[in-house]
Every structure is written in C-alpha cells, then in structure tokens.
N, CA, C and O of each residue as an XYZ file, in Angstrom:
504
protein
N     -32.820      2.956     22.848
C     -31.710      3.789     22.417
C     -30.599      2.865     21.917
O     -29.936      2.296     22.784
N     -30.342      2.666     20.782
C     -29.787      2.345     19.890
C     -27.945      2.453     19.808
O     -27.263      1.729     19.083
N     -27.388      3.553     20.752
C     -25.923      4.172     20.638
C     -25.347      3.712     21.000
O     -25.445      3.731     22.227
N     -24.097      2.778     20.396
C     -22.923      2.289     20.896
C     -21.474      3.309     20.472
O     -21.573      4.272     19.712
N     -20.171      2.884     21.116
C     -19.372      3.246     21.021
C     -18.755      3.144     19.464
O     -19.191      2.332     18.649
N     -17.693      4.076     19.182
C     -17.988      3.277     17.311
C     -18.407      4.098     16.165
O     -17.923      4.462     15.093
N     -19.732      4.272     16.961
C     -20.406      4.728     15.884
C     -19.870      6.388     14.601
O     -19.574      7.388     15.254
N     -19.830      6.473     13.851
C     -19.521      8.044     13.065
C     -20.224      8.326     12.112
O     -21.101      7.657     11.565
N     -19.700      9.725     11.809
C     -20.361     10.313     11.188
C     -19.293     11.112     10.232
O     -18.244     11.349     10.831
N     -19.312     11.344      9.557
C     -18.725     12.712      8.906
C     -19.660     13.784      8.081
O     -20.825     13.525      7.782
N     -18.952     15.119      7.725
C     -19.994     16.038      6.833
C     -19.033     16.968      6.170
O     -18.382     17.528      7.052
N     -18.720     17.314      5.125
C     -18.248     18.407      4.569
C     -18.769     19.496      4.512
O     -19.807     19.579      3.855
N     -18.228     20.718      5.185
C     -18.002     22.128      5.143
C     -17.275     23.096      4.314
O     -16.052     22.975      4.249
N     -18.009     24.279      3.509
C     -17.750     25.053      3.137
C     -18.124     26.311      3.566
O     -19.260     26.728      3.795
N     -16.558     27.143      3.696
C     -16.730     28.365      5.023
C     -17.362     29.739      3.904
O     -16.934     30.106      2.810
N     -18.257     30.128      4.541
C     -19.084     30.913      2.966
C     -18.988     32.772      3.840
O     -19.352     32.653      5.010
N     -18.756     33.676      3.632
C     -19.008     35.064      4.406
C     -19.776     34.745      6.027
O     -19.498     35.277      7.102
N     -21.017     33.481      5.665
C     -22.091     34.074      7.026
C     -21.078     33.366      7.833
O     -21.382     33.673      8.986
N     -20.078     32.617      7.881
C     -19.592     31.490      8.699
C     -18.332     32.240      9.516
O     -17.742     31.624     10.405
N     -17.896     33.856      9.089
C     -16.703     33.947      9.504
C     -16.948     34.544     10.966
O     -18.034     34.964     11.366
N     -15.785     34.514     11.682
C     -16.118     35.578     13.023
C     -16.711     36.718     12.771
O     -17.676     36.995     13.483
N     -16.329     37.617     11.773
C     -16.932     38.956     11.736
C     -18.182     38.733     11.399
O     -19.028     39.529     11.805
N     -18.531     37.749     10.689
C     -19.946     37.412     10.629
C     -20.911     37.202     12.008
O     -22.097     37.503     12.147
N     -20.181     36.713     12.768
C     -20.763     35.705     13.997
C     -20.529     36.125     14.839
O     -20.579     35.227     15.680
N     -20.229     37.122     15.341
C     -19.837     38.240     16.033
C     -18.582     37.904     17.128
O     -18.232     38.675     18.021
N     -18.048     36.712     16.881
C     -16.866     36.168     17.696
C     -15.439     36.665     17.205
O     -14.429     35.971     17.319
N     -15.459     37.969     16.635
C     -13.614     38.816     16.307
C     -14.509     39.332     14.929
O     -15.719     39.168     14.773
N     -13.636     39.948     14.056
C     -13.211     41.075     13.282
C     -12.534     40.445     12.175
O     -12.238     41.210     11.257
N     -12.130     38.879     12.006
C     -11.990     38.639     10.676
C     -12.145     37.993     10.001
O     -12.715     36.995     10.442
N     -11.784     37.950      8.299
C     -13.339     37.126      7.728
C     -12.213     35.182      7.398
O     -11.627     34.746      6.407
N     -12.422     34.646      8.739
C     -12.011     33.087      8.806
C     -12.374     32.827      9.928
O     -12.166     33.307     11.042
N     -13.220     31.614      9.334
C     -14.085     30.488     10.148
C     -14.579     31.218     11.660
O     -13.764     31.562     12.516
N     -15.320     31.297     11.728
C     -15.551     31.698     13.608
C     -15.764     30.499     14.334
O     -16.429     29.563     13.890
N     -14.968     30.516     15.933
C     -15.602     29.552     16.503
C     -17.033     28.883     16.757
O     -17.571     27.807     16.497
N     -17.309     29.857     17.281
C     -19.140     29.116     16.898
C     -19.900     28.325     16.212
O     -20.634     27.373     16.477
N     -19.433     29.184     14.804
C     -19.780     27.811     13.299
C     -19.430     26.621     13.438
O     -20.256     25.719     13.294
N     -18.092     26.362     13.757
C     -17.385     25.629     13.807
C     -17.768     24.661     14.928
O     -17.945     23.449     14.804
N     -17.881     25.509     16.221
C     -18.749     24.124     16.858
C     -20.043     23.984     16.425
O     -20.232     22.770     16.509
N     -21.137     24.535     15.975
C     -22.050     24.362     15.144
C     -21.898     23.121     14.162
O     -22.668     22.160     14.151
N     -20.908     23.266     13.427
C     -20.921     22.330     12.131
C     -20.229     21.282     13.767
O     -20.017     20.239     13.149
N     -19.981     21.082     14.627
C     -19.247     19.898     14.845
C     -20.502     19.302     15.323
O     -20.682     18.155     14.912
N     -21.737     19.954     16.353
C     -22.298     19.500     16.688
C     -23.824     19.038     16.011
O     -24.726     18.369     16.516
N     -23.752     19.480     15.082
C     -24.544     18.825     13.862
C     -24.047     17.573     13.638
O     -24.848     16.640     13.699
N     -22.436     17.255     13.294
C     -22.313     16.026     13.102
C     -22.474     15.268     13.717
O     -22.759     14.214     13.148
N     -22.402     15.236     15.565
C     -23.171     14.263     16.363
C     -24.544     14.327     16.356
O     -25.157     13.300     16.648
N     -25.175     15.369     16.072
C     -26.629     14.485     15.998
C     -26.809     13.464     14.556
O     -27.618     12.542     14.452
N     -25.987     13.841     13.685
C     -26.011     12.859     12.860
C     -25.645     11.506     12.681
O     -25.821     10.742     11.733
N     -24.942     11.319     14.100
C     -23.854     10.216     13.839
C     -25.227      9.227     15.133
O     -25.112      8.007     15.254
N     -26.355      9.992     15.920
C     -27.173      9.429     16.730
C     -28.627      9.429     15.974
O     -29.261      8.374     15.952
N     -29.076     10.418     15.452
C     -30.377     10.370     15.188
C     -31.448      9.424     14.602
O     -32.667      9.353     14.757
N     -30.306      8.528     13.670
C     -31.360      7.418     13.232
C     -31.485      6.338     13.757
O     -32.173      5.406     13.342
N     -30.708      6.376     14.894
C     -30.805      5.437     15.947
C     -31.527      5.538     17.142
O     -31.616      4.573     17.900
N     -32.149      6.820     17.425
C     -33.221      6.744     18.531
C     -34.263      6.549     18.297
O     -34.846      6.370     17.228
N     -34.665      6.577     19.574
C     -36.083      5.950     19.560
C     -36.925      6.919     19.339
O     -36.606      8.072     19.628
N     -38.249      6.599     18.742
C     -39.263      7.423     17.990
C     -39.584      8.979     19.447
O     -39.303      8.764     20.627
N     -39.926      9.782     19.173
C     -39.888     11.082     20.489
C     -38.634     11.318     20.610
O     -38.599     12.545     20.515
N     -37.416     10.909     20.780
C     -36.117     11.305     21.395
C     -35.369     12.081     20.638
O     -35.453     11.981     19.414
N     -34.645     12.844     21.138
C     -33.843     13.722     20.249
C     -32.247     14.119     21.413
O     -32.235     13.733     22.582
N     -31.669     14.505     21.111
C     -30.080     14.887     22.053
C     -29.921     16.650     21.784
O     -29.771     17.462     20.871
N     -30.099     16.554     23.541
C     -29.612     18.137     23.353
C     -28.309     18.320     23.978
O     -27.933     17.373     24.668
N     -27.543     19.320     23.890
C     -26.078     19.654     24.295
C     -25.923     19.700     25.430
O     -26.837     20.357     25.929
N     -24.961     19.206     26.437
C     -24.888     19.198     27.412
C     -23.021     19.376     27.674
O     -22.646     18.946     28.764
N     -22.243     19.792     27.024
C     -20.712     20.054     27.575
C     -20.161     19.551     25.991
O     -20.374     18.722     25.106
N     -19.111     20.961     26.438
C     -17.978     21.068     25.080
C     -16.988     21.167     24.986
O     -16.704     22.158     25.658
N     -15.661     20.568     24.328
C     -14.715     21.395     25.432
C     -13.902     21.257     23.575
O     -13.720     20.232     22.917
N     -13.582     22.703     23.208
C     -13.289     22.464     21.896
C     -11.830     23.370     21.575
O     -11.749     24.548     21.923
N     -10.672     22.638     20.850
C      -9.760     23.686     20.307
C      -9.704     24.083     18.997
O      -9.527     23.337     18.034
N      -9.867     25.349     18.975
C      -9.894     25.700     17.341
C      -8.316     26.272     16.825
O      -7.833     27.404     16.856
N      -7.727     24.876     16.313
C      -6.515     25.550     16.012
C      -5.742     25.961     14.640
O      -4.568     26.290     14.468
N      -6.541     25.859     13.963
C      -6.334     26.403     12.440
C      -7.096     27.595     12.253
O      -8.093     27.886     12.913
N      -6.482     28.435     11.123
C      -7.602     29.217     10.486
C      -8.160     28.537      9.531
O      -7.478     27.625      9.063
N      -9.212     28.711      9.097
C     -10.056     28.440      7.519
C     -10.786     29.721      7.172
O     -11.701     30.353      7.701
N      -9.646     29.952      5.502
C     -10.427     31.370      5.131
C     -11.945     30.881      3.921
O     -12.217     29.876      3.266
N     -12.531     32.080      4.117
C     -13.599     31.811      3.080
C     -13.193     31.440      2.277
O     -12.177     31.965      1.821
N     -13.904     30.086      1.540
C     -14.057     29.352      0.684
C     -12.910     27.721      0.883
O     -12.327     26.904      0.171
N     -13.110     27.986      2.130
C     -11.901     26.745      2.675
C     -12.680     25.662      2.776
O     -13.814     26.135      2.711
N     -12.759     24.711      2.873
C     -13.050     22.736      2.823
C     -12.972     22.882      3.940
O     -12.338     23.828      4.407
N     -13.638     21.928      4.743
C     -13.489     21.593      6.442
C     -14.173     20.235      6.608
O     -15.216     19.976      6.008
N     -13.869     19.802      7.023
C     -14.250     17.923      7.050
C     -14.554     18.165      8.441
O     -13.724     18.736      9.147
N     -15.654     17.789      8.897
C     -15.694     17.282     10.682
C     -15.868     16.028     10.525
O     -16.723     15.700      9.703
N     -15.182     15.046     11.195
C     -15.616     13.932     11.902
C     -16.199     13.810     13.782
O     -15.567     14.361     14.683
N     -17.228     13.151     13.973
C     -17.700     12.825     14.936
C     -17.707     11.447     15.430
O     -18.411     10.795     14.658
N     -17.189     10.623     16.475
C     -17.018      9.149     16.573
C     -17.600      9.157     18.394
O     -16.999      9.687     19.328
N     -18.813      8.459     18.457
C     -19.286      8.139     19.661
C     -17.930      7.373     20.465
O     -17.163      6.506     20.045
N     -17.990      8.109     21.843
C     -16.841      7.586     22.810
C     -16.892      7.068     23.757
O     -15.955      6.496     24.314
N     -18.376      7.195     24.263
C     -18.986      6.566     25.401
C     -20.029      7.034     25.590
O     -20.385      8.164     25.254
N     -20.832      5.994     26.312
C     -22.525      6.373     26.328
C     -22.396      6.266     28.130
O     -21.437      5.630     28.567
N     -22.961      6.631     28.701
C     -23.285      6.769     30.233
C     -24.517      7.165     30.379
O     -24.756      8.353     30.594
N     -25.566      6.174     30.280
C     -27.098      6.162     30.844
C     -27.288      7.045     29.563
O     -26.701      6.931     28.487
N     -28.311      8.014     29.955
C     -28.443      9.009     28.654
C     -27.485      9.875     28.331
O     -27.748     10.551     27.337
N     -26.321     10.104     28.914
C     -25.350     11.051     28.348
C     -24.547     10.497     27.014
O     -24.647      9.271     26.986
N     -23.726     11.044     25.816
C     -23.572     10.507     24.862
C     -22.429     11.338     24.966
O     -22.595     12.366     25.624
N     -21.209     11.125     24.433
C     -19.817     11.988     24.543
C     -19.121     11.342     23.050
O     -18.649     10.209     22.955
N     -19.163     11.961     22.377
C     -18.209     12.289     21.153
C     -17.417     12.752     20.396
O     -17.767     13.631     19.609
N     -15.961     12.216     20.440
C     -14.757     12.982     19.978
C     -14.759     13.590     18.495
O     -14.461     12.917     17.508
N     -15.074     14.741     18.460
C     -14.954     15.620     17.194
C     -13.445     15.846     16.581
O     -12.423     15.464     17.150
N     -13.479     16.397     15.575
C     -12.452     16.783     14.633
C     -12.684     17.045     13.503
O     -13.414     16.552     12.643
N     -11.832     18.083     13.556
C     -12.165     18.997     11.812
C     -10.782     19.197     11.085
O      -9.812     19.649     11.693
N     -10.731     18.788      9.565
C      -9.333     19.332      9.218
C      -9.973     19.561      7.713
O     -11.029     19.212      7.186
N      -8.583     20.473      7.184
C      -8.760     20.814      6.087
C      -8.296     19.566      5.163
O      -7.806     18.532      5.616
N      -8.551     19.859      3.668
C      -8.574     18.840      2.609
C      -6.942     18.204      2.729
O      -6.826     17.072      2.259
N      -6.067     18.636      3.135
C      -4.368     18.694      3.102
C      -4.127     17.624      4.505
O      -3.124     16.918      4.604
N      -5.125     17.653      5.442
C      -4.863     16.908      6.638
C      -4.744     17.558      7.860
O      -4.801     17.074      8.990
N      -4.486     19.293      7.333
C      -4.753     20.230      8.901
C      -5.395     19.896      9.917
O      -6.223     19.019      9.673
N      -5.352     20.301     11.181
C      -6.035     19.641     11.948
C      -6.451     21.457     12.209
O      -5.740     22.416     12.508
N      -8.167     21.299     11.882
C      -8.542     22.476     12.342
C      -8.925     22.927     13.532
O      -8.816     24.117     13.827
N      -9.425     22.003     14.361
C     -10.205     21.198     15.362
C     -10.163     20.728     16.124
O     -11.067     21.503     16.435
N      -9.962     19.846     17.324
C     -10.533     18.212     17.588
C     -11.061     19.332     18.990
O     -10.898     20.519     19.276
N     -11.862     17.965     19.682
C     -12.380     18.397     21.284
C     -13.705     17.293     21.342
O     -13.926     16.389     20.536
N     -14.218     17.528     22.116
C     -14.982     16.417     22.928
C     -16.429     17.353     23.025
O     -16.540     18.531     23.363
N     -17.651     16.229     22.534
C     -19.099     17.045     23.502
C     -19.900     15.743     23.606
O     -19.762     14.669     23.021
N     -20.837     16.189     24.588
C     -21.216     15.463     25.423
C     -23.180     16.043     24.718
O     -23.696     17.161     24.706
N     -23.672     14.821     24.296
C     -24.953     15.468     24.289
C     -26.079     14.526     25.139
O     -25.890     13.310     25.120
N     -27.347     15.105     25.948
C     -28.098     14.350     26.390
C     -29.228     13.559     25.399
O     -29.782     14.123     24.456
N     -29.452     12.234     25.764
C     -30.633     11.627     25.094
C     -32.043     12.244     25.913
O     -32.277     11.843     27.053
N     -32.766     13.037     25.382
C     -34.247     13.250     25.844
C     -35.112     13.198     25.264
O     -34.916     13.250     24.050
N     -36.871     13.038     25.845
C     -37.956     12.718     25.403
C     -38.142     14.640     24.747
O     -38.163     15.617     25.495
N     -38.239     14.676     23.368
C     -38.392     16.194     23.103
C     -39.674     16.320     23.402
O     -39.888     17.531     23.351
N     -40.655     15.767     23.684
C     -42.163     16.363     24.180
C     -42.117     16.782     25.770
O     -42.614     17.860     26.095
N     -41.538     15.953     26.730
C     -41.301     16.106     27.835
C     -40.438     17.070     28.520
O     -40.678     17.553     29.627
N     -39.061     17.402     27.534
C     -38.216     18.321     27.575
C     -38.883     19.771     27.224
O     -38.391     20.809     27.667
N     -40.046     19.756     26.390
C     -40.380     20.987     26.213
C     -41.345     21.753     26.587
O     -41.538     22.934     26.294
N     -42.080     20.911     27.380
C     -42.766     21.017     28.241
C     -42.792     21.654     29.697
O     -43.589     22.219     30.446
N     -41.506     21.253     29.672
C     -40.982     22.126     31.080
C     -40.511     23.383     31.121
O     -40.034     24.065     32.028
N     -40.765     23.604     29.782
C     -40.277     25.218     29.182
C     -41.253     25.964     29.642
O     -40.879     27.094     29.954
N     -42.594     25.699     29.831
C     -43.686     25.924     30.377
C     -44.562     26.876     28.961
O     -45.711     27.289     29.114
C-alpha cells in the first residue's frame, strides 16, 4: 500500500437536474443535494488512492463528517479537492473541499476510507 500523506486529487463537477435534492430525494429544491455532493467528494478520494494500491485492494467508506455550506444551482461548476491526511494501518482519512469557480467554499469535511482485500471483503457478504 502505496498512501502517504500529501497525496491529491482534484475533479470538476457539473450540477446537471439528476444531482439536485429534489432529484435525490434529500429536500424539494432543484440545487446540489447533499448526497451528490458527498458522492462527487468521495469519488475524489478513491482517486487520489487507487493507483496506488496494491493489485486486489480497493477502499471502502468508513466515516464522514461533511458541511455543505453553499448552494450550487443547476448548471453550477464545483471543484472538489481531496488531500490524504493521515494513514493509520489501513484506515485512510482525507480532507475534502468543494468550491465554486469564484472561490466559494461549497464544502470542506473529512472521510475516512478503509484499505481492503475486495475478494475477501465480499465474500463475507456470503
């Protein structure tokens, strides 16, 4: 396992109808829903780990702790950044943040994803 502290990622977002709360069933109007939003954040940590593990391994979610403090209406820009913050054995914790093209801060918060063997992990699914 390959993950040091350091490491990032970024990805650009565009908030399209399926992305809003009323879409996502998190409220009634059409800007950004939380969910997506941690969605698009936690995409960017597997991006900011994946080509660095080892062949079988993959990171699943394990703790989030996120503020969504902007709106973004459809057709809004959203930048996430993801920056590894500490590794602890297999746990992986990475400070997120999202802002709009202007410098908004749409975003920030912390998640934590586990390093696991995905054959072994899914296995126990039975």
């Amino acid at each position: 396992m390959g993950i040091s502290t350091g490491q990032h990622a970024g990805r650009d977002f565009t908030v399209i109808e399926a992305d809003t709360a009323a879409a996502v069933g998190s409220g009634d109007l059409p800007v950004l829903g939380t969910p997506r939003l941690l969605a698009w954040c936690e995409a960017v940590t597997c991006a900011v780990v994946d080509a660095v593990l080892d062949p079988g391994e993959t990171t699943v979610g394990a703790e989030v702790s996120l503020q969504h403090r902007a709106a973004s209406p459809v057709g809004a820009k959203v930048q996430v950044e993801a920056t590894v913050s500490g590794v602890e054995g297999r746990r992986v914790t990475f400070d997120v943040r999202a802002t709009h093209a202007d410098g908004t801060v749409v975003a920030e918060g912390e998640v934590t994803r586990a390093v696991v063997d995905a054959e072994r992990f899914l296995a126990r699914l039975g």
